[in-house]
C-alpha positions as CSV (number, residue, x, y, z in Angstrom):
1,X,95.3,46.6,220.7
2,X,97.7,46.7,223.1
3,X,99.1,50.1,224.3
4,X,103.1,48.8,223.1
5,X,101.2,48.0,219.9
6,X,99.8,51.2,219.7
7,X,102.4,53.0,219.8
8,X,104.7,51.3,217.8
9,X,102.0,51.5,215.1
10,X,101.6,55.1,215.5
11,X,105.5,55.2,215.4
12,X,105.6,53.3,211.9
13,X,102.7,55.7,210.9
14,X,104.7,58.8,211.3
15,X,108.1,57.0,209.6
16,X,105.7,56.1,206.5
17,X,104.7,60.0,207.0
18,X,108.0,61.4,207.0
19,X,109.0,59.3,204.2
20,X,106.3,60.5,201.8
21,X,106.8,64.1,202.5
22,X,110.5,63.7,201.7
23,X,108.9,62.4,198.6
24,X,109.7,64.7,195.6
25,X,107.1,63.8,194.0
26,X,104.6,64.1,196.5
27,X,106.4,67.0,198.5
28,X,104.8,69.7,195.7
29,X,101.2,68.2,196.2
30,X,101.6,68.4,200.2
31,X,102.7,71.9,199.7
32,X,100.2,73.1,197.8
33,X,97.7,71.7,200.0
34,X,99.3,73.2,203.0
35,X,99.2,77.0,201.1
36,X,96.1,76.4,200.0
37,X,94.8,75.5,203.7
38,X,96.4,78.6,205.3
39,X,95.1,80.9,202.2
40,X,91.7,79.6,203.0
41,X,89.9,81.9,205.6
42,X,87.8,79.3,206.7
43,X,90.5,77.1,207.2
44,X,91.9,79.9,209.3
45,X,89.4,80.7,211.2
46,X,88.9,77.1,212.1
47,X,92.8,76.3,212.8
48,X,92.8,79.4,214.9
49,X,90.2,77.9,217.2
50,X,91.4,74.5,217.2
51,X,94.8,76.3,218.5
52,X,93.0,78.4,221.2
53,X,91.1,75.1,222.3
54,X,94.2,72.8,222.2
55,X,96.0,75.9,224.4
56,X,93.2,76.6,227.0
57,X,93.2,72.7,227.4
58,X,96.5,72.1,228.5
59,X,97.0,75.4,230.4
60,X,93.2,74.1,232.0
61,X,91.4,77.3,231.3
């Protein structure tokens, strides 16, 4: 795939995105998801390193 063509797929992808979160009827099941993801310790624990990764990365700790 071409890197124009990549990126206007990606750009369609996140349209499609946005248009199913504005969703109401799919807006409630994302947000539960979402609260049930941060509730999760695990999931906490994980996002929290993911962040610190993502940050030492770009500041190239």
């Amino acid at each position: 795939m071409a890197e124009k063509d990549n990126a206007e797929y990606k750009t369609a992808l996140l349209e499609m995105a946005g248009e199913l979160a504005a969703n109401p009827l799919i807006k409630p099941v994302i947000d539960q998801i979402i609260y049930d993801f941060i509730r999760s310790p695990e999931c906490r624990k994980a996002f929290g390193e993911y962040a610190k990764r993502k940050i030492t990365d770009k500041l190239g700790l």
